[in-house]
C-alpha positions in Angstrom: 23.0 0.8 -13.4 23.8 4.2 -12.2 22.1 6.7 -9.8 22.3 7.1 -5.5 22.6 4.6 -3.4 20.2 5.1 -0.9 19.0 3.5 2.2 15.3 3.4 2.8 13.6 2.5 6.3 10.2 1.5 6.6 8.3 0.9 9.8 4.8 2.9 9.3 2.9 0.0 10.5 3.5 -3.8 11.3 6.3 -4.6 8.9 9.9 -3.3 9.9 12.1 -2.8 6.4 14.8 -1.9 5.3 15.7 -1.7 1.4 18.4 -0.9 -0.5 18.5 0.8 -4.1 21.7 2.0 -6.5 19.0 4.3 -8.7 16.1 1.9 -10.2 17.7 -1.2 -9.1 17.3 -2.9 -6.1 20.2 -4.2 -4.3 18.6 -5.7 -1.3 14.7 -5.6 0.7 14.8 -7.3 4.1 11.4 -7.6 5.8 10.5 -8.6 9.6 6.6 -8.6 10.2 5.2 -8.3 13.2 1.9 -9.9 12.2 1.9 -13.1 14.0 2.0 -10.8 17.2 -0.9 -9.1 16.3 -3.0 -11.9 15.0 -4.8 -12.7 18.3 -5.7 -9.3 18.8 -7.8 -9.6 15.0 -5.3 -6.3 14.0 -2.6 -4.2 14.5 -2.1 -3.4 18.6 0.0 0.0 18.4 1.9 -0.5 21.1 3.1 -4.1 19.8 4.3 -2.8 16.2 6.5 -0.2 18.1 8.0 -2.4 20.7 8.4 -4.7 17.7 9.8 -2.4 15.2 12.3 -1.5 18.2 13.5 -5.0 18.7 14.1 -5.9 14.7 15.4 -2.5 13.8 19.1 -3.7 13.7 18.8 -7.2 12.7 17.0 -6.2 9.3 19.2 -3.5 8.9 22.3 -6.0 9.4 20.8 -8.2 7.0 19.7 -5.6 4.1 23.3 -4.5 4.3 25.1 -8.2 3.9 22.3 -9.1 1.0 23.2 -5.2 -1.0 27.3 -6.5 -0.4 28.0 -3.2 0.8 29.1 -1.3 4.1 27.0 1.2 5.8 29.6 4.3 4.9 29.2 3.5 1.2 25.3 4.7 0.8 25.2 8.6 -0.4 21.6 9.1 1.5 19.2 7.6 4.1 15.5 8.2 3.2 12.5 7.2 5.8 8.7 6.8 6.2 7.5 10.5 7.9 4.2 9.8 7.3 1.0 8.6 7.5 1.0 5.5 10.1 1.2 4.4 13.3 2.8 7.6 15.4 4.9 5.1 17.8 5.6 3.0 14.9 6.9 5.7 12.7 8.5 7.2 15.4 11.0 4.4 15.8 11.9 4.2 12.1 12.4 7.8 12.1 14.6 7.7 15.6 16.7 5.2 13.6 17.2 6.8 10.4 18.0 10.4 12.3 20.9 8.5 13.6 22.3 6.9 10.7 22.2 10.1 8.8 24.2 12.2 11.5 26.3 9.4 12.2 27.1 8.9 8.5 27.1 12.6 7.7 24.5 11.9 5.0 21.4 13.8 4.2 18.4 12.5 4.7 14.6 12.1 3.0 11.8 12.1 5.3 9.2 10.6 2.7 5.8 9.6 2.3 4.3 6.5 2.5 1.9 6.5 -0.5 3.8 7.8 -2.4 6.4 4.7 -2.2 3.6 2.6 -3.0 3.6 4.2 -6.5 7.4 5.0 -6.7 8.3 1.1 -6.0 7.5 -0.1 -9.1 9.9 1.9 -11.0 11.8 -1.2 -9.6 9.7 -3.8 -11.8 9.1 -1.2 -14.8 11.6 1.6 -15.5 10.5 5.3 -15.4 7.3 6.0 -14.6 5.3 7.9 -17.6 4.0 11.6 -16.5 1.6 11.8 -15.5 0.1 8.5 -14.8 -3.0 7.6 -13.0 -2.0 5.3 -9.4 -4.3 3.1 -8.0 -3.4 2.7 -4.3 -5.2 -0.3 -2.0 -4.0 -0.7 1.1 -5.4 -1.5 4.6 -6.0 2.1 5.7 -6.1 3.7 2.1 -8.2 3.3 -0.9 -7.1 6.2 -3.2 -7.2 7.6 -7.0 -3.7 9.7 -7.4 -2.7 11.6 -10.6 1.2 11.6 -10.2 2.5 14.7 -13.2 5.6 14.2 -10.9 6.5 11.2 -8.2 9.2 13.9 -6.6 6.7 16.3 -6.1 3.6 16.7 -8.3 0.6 14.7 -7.2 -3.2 15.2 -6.4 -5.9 13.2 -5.2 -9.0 12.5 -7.1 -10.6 10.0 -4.8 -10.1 8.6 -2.2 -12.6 5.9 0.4 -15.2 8.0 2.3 -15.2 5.2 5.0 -13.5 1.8 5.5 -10.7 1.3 3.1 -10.6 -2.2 0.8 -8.1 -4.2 2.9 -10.0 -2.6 6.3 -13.2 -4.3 4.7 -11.2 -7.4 4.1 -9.9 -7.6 7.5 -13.2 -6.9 9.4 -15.3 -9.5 6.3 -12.6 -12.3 7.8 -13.6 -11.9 10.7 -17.2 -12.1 10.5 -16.4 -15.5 8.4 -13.9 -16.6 11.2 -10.7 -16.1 9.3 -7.2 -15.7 10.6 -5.7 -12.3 10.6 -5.0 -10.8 8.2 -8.0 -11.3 6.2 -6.8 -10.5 2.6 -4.7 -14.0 1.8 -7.7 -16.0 3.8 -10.3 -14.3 1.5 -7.9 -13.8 -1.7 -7.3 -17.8 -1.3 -10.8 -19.3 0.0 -12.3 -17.0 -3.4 -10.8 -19.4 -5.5 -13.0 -22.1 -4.4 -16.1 -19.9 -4.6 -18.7 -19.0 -6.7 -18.1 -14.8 -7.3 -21.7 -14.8 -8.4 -23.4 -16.9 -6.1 -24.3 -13.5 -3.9 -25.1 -9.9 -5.1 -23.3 -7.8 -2.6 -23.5 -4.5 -3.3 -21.1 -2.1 -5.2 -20.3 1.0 -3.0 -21.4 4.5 -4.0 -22.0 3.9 -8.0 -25.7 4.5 -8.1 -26.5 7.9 -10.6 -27.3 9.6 -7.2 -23.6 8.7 -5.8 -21.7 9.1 -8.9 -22.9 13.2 -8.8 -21.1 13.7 -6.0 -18.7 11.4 -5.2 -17.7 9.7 -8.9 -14.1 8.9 -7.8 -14.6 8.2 -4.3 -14.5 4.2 -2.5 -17.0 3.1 0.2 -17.2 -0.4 1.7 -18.7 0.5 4.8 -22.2 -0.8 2.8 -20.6 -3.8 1.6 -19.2 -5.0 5.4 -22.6 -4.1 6.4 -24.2 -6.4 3.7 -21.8 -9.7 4.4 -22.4 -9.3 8.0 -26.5 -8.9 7.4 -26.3 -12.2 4.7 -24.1 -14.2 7.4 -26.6 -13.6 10.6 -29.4 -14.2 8.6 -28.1 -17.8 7.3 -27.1 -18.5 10.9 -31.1 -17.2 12.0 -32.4 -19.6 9.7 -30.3 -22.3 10.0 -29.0 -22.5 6.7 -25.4 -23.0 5.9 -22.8 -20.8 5.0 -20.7 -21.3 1.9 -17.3 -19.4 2.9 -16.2 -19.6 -0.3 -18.9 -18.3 -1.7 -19.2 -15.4 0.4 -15.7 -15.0 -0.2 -15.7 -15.0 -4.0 -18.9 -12.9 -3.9 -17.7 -10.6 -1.5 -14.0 -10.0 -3.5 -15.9 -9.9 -6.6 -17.5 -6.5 -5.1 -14.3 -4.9 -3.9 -12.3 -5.5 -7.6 -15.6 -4.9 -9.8 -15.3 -1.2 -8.0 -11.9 -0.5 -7.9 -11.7 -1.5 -10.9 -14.4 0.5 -12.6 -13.4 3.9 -11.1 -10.1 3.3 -11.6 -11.1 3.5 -15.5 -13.2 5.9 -15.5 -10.7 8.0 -13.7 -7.7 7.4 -16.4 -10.4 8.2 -19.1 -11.5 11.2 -17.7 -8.2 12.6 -17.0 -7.1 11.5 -20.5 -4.5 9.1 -18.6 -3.1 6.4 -21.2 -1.1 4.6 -17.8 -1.8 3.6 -14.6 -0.3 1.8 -11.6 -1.8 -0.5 -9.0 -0.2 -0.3 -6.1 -0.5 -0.7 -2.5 -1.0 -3.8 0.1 -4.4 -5.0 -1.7 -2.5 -4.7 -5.0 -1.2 -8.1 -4.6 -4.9 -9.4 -5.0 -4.8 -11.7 -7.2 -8.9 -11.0 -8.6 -7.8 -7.4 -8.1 -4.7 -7.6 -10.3 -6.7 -9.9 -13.1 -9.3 -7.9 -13.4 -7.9 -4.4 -13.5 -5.2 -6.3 -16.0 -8.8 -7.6 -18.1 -10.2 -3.7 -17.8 -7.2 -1.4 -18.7 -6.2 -3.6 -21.7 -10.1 -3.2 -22.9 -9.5 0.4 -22.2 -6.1 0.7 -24.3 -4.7 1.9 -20.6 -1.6 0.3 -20.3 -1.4 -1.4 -16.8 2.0 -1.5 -14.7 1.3 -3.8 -11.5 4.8 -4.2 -8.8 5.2 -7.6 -8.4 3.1 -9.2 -5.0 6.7 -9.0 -2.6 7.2 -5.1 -3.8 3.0 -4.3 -3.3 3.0 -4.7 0.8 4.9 -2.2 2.7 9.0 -2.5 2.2 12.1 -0.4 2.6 12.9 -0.6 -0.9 9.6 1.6 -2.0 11.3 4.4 0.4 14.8 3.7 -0.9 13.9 4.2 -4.6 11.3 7.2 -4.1 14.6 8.7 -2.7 16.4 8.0 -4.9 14.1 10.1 -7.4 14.1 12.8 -5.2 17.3 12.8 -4.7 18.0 13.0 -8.8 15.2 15.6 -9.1 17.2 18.1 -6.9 14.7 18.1 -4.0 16.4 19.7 -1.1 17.0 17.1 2.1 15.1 17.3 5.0 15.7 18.5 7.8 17.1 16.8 10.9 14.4 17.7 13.5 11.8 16.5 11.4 8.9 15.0 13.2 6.7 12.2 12.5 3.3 12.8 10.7 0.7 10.2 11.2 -2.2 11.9 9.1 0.7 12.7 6.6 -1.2 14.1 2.8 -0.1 12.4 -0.1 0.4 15.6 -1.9 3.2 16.4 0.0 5.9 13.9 -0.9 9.0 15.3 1.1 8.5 16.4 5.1 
């Protein structure tokens, strides 16, 4: 294959990356997570991630470079996370990929976290089609994005009004006494459960909801409803099926997501979309959005589990793209953005 080789660092939250791409193929995606630091806290300490990004900065890029074969000098561009995260975590990434671009004398891509999620699985799948409709789940995002142009060209159509999906999965955990993170307890204990055996409620789809807020996520309602059902079991000394609150409660998240997700592509006359994102490697979320887009005749495209959590590699090939499409560089005093929008693809 052909195209830039570019560098991408990620360190927006708890997970310090750094990937590696010649074009659309990946060449290397070296990951150090912080997440066993922050799991006695029940979630992601700031201050922890930062100190943490600081320490595995050069180890993971040491080890990205030896996986790719190739020496710093050889890359033609370093692209980085600007935006949205942590501020301190972002920070540090963007400290480290300041210097490796003046050192280097290459330009550099201060890019956009959501959007990677949708760019990374040009890895798995080739071009993506324009436009195409992205469905992006991650612990602080549950969005609806029609993408005319991943370099540039993107608007929101919905987005969560409250607690995103994986937020809701974290904070359901929790209340059930899961380890952190919450998603991989839930995803796995659902398989042992009964998904019917409770009828926990699907955010914002009554008639009175869909008026206003059609393409829009809540699971505020639904974290509200598993914590009611739990302390009302423990009143009444009944006892509590975790897998069956589990099932149930995943059951509600998916049959949502899911359902706009459709009616989004439909509505926008979109024959393609992409599931992306953290909660994208769900594996009731990834079945049934599989079951509903093929029912549909929407033609699914789903990054494989490793490329769906947050990675270098989703940075590296988003600029790489931008990089092709002519998008000037950015500038070297760019700043960090934590409340970065995901229409603007390039700080």
């Amino acid at each position: 294959m052909s195209g830039p080789l570019v560098l991408g660092i990620e360190s927006s939250c708890d997970e310090t990356s750094v990937g590696i791409v010649r074009g659309a193929e990946l060449l290397a995606n070296e990951v150090a997570s912080s997440v066993a630091a922050h799991a006695r806290f029940g979630g992601v300490v700031p201050e922890v991630a930062s100190r943490a990004h600081l320490e595995a900065m050069t180890p993971t890029l040491e080890r990205a470079l030896s996986s790719a074969g190739i020496e710093l000098a050889e890359v033609d561009a370093i692209a980085v996370t600007a935006g949205p995260g942590l501020m301190g975590s972002l920070v540090v990434g963007l400290a480290a990929a300041k210097a490796l671009a003046s050192a280097l004398g290459k330009p550099l891509y201060g890019l956009n976290h959501l959007v990677g999620h949708v760019a990374v699985d040009i890895l798995d799948h080739g071009p993506l089609p324009e436009p195409v409709l992205a469905l992006l789940v991650s612990g602080g995002h549950s969005q609806l994005l029609l993408v005319r142009d991943i370099t540039g060209d993107i608007t929101e159509v919905g987005t969560t009004i409250d607690d995103a999906a994986g937020e809701a999965y974290d904070k359901v955990a929790r209340l059930l006494g899961l380890a952190y993170p919450g998603g991989p307890e839930i995803d796995r204990l659902a398989q042992q459960g009964n998904p019917k055996a409770i009828a926990f409620p699907r955010g914002l789809t009554a008639r009175h909801d869909l008026a206003r807020h059609r393409f829009d996520y809540s699971f505020s309602g639904l974290k509200t409803a598993v914590a009611r059902y739990v302390e009302q079991r423990e009143r009444d000394g009944e006892p509590i099926s975790v897998p069956d609150v589990s099932a149930s409660f995943q059951e509600a998240v998916a049959d949502v997501l899911t359902a706009k997700a459709v009616d989004a592509a439909r509505h926008f006359g979109v024959d393609h979309l992409v599931l992306g994102g953290g909660v994208a490697a769900n594996s009731r979320l990834r079945t049934l959005m599989a079951e509903r887009a093929a029912a549909a005749g929407i033609e699914l495209r789903r990054p494989r589990p490793g490329l769906c959590t947050d990675n270098g590699a989703m940075i590296a090939v988003l600029g790489a793209q931008v990089m092709e499409a002519g998008r000037p560089p950015s500038s070297p005093t760019i700043s960090a953005d934590s409340g970065m929008p995901v229409e603007r693809v390039l700080a």
